[in-house]
C-alpha positions in Angstrom: 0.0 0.0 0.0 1.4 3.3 -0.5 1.1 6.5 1.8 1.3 9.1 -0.7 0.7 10.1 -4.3 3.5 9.6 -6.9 4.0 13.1 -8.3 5.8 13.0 -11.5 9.3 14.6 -11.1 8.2 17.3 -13.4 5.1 18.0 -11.4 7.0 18.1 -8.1 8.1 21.7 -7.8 4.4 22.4 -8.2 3.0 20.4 -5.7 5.6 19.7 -2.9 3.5 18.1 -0.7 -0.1 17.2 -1.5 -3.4 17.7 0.8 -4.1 14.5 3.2 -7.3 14.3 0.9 -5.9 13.9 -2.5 -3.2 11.4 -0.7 -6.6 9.2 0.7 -7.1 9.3 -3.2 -4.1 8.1 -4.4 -4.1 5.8 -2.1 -7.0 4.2 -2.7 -6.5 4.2 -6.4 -3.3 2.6 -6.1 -5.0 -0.2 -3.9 -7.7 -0.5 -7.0 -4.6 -1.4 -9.2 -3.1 -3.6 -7.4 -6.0 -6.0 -7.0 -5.8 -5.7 -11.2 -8.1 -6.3 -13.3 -9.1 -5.7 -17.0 -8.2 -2.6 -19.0 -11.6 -1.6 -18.5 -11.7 -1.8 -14.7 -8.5 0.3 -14.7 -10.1 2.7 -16.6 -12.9 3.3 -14.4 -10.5 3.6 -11.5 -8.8 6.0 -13.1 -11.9 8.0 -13.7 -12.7 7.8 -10.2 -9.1 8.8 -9.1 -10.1 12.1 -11.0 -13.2 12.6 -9.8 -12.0 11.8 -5.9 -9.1 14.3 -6.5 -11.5 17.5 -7.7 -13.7 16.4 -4.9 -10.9 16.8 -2.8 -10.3 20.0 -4.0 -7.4 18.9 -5.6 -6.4 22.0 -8.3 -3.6 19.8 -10.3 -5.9 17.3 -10.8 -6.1 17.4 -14.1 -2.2 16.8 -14.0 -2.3 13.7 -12.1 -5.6 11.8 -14.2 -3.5 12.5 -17.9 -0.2 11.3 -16.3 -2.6 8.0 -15.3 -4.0 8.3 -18.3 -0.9 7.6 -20.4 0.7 4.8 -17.9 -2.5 2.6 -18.2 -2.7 2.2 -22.6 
């Protein structure tokens, strides 16, 4: 299980540290991809990611669901 969210090194100097809410995001995407799954169900995970990280009020979220996007094709 991780206990943070992997911000691209390029990202980093933008986001330093991230909220406790987008980490409980992160977190629990990362626990959705390690139980695996199809292609599909790691689409919809990544969906949700998104959604969970504007929810938390997130402002890079954007940022981190395109980085996802790319790393699960």
């Amino acid at each position: 299980m991780s206990s943070a969210c992997s911000v691209p090194w390029w990202l980093r100097w933008l986001v330093p540290e991230e909220p406790s809410e987008a980490a409980f995001c992160c977190v629990t995407h990362d626990e959705s991809y390690k139980r695996g799954g199809t292609q599909e169900e790691r689409r919809i995970a990544d969906e949700i990611f998104y959604v969970c990280l504007v929810a938390a009020g997130f402002a890079l979220a954007w940022a981190y669901y395109y980085t996802r996007k790319d790393k699960s094709r």
